[in-house]
N, C-alpha and C positions, 0 to 999 in steps of 0.2 A: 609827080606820080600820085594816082589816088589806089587807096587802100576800100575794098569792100569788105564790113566787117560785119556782116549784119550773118545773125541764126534765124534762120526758119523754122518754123514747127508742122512742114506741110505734111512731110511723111506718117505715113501711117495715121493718121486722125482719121479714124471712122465719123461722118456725121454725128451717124443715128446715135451713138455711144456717148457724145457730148452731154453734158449735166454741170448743174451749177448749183449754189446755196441760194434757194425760193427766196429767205428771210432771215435775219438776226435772231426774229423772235423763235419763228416754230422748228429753226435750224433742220428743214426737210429739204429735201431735194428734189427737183423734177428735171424732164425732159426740158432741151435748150430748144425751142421752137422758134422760126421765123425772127431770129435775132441777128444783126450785125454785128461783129469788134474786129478791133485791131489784131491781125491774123497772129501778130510777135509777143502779144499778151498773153497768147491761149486764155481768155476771157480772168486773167486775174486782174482786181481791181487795183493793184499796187506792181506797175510792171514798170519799169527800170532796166534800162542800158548803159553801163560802161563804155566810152569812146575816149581811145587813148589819143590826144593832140599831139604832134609833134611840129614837126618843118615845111610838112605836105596838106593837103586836105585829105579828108577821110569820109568815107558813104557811107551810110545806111539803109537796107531796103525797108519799106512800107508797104505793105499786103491788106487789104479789108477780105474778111473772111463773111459767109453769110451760113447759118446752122442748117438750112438746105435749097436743097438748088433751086436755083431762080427759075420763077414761071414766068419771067419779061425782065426787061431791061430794068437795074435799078440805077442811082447815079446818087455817089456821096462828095462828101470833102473832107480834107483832111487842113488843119487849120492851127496856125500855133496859136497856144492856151495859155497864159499866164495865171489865171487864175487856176489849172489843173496843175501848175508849178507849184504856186500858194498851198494848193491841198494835200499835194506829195512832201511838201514840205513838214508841214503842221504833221502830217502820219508818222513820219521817221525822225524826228528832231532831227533836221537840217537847214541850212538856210542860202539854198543854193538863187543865184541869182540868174534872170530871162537874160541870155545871149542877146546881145547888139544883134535886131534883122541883117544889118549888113555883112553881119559870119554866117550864115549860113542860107540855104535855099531847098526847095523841094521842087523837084523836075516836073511836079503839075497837081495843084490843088483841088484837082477835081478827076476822081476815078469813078466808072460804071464796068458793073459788073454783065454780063450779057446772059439772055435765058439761057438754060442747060446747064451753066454754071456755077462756081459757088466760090469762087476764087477770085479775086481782081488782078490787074495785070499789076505790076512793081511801079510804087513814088521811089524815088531817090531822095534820099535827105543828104545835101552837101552841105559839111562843118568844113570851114577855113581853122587854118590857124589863127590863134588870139592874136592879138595886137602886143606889143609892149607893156601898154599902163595897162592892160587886161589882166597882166601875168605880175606887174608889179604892184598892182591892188591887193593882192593874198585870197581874195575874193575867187568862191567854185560856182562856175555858170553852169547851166543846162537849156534844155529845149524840150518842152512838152508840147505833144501835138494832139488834138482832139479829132475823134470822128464826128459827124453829122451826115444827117439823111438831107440830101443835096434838095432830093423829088419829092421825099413827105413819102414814098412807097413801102418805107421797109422801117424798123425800130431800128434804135442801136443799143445795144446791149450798156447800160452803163457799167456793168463790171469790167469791162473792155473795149472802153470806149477812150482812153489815155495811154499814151505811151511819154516815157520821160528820158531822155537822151543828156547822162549826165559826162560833161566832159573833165577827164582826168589828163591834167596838163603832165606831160614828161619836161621835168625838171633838169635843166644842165645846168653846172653851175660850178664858182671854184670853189673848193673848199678848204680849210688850212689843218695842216697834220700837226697836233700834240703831243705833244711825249714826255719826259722828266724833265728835261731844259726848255718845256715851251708850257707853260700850264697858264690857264687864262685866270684871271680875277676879276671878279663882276663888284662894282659900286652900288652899291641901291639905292634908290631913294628915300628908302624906308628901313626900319626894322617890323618884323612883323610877330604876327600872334593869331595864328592859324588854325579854325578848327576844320579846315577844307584846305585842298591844295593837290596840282597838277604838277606833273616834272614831263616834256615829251624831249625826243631826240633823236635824231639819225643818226647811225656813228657806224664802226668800219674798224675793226682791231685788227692790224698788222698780228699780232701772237697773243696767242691764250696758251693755258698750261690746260694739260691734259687729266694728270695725276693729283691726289688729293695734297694741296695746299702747294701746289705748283704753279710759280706766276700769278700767285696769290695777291689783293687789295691793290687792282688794279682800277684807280678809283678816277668815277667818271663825274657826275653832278655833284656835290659838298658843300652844304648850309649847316651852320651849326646854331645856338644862343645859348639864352639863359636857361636852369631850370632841366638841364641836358636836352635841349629842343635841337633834332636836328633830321637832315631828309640827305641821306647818306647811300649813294649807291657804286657799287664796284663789281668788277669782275672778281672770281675766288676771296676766298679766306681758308685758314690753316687745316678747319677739319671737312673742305669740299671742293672738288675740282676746278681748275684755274680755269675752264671755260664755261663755269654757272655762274647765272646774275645773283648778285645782290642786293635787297634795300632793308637800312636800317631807320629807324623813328619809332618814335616812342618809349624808347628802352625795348622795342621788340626786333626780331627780322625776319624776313625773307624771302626765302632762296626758291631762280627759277625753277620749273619742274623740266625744261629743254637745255640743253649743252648747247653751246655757239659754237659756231664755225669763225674762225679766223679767214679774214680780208674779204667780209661779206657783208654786205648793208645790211642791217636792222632798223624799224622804227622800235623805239617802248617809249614804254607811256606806263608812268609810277602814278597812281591815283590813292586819295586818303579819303575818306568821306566821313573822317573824325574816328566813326569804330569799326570798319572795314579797310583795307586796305589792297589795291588790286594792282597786279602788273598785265600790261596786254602788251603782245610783242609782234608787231604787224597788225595789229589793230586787231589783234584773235587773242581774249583772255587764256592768259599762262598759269597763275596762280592766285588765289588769294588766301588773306587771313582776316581774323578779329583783332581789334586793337583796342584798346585799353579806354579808350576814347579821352586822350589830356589833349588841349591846345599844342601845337607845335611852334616854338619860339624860334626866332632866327635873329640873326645879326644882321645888318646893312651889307654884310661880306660871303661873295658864294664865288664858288672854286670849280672850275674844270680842268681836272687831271692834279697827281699830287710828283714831286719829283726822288721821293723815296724807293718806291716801288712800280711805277707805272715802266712795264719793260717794252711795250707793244707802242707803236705810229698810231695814233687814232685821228681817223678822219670824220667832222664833226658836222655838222649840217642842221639846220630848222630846232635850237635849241630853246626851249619853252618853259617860262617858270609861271603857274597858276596860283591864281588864291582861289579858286573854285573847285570843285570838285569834277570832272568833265564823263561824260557817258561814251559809253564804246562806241557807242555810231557816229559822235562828235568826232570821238578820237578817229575813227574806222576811212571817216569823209574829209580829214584835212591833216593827212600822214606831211605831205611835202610842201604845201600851201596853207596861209590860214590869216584871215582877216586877221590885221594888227589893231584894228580896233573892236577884238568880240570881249564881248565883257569877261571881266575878270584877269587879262592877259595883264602878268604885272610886268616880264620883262621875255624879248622875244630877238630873236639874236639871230639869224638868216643864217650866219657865219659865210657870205657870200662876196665880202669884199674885194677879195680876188689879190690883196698887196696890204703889207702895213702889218700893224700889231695891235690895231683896235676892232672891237665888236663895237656896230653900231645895235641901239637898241633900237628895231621898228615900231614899238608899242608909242614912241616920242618921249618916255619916262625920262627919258633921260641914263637907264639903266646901262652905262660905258663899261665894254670890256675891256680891258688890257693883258695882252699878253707882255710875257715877262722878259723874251727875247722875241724881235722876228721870225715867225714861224716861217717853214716853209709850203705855199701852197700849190694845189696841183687844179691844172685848171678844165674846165669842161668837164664836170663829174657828173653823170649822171645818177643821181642821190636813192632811186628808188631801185637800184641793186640789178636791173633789170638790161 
């Protein structure tokens, strides 16, 4: 079965009302005259699709638009771009990589527009689903397609002249539930001394407490060292609701400004950038603060889940420990996916094994988890809550 998932922007666009930025420099504007683009841009220079991959193949429609109507026949192409890949990339701090030609197809590389009109008929863009090592790379692919004037008759607009078809893999996967008799213990290969550092996570709380210090330190990621260095984050504490986040470091803390729902996927992502400190949760900034700016010391020893108080099933998915600092649109573009080799990834745990009581580390570190009994895992999860 295929999926058409393509937006139009045909309704209601008046020609003559079209307008665009002349120049960086005199930032005026004028009339859009005698210009072609990609109709699904509406002429923005940074235009980008989401295409969710699954089991199936998935379409997209392709339109070229001209700002007014044709006095003859013109005839363009439409064409993949790697290099308008490179450029979308470089714009967004991303590092999405060109699609294998053999996943995907366009139903005809060459469209003309005919006089009286100003519309072209529909390309079809068909994405296959990835391959195995596609999805077992960590690596996020895309497909950028370029306009060009086929005949020489007609400009193309370069603000509108790229369209970028980023593929967002649905993730199934098992994943293993923690609780007070299953908590994991990561080995390091290191101790560390941090003035930067990442924490990301999928996770899934069977019960949160509602009331103030109800189902309280219900603790999820746990680094501690020397010097009180440590990157501590939990569900409640005594004087705030059992279902607000929390992270402690530096001798400082805090707490989300969103209440969690119980048995619902979340991504977060704890970021330190030495004297900032940010939480984003689904890859949308929740809170931040100032921090003190000391080094963060740790141990060779980090923990998930403690067996004191942890009263909720947590199910655990794509768990991430950084020595870098990482930005929202890093974090924004690899919630469930993520090269195991991007710099800085010091230990990266899939938690995808499906059986057993070890976390393998994909970073190669060596970084072995061990849970402390056989968890129990539930399998075919799909991770993005969705």
């Amino acid at each position: 079965m295929k999926y058409n998932i393509s937006k139009l922007f045909i309704g209601g666009l008046a020609i003559a009302s079209l307008t665009l930025m002349a120049s960086c420099e005199n930032a005026e504007y004028a009339p859009l005259t005698n210009k072609a683009f990609i109709l699904q841009t509406n002429t923005n220079g940074n235009s980008s699709e989401k295409i969710t991959i699954g089991t199936s193949a998935v379409t997209s429609s392709v339109n070229v638009r001209l700002s007014d109507l044709a006095t003859q026949d013109y005839t363009f192409e439409v064409v993949a771009d790697t290099t308008a890949l490179a450029e979308y990339n470089q714009r967004n701090e991303t590092s999405y990589k060109a699609l294998p030609a053999s996943l995907y197809s366009l139903s005809s590389n060459e469209v003309t527009i005919e006089a009286g009109k100003s519309i072209s008929s529909e390309l079809t863009l068909t994405i296959n689903p990835l391959t195995q090592a596609l999805k077992d790379s960590g690596q996020k692919y895309a497909v950028a397609l370029r306009l060009k004037s086929k005949d020489g008759k007609y400009d193309v607009l370069n603000a509108g002249s790229t369209m970028v078809y980023i593929l967002d893999q649905v993730v199934y996967q098992a994943v293993p539930i923690i609780n007070a008799s299953h908590n994991i213990h990561f080995t390091m290969r290191n101790t560390y001394d941090l003035s930067q550092w990442t924490v990301e996570m999928n996770v899934n709380m069977s019960r949160l407490g509602k009331g103030l210090g109800e189902l309280n330190n219900q603790t999820l990621f746990g680094a501690w060292g020397n010097d009180g260095g440590e990157i501590y984050t939990r569900f409640g504490d005594a004087p705030i609701e059992g279902n607000r986040l929390q992270i402690k470091t530096q001798g400082t803390q805090m707490n989300s400004k969103q209440l969690f729902e119980a048995n619902k996927w979340y991504h977060l992502a704890f970021v330190c950038t030495g004297t900032k400190l940010y939480l984003y949760v689904n890859g949308v900034l929740d809170n931040s603060m100032d921090l003190p700016g000391k080094n963060t010391n740790l141990s060779n020893r980090i923990n998930f889940g403690n067996t004191d108080y942890l009263r909720a099933d947590v199910k655990v998915s794509e768990l991430r420990f950084w020595t870098v600092a990482r930005t929202q649109a890093q974090i924004l573009n690899n919630m469930y996916a993520c090269d195991p080799s991007s710099t800085g990834l010091e230990g990266y745990w899939k938690c995808n094994e499906g059986q057993g009581d070890t976390f393998n580390d994909a970073t190669g570190h060596g970084n072995t988890g061990k849970c402390v009994a056989v968890p129990t895992w539930e399998q075919n999860v799909r991770i993005d809550g969705k």
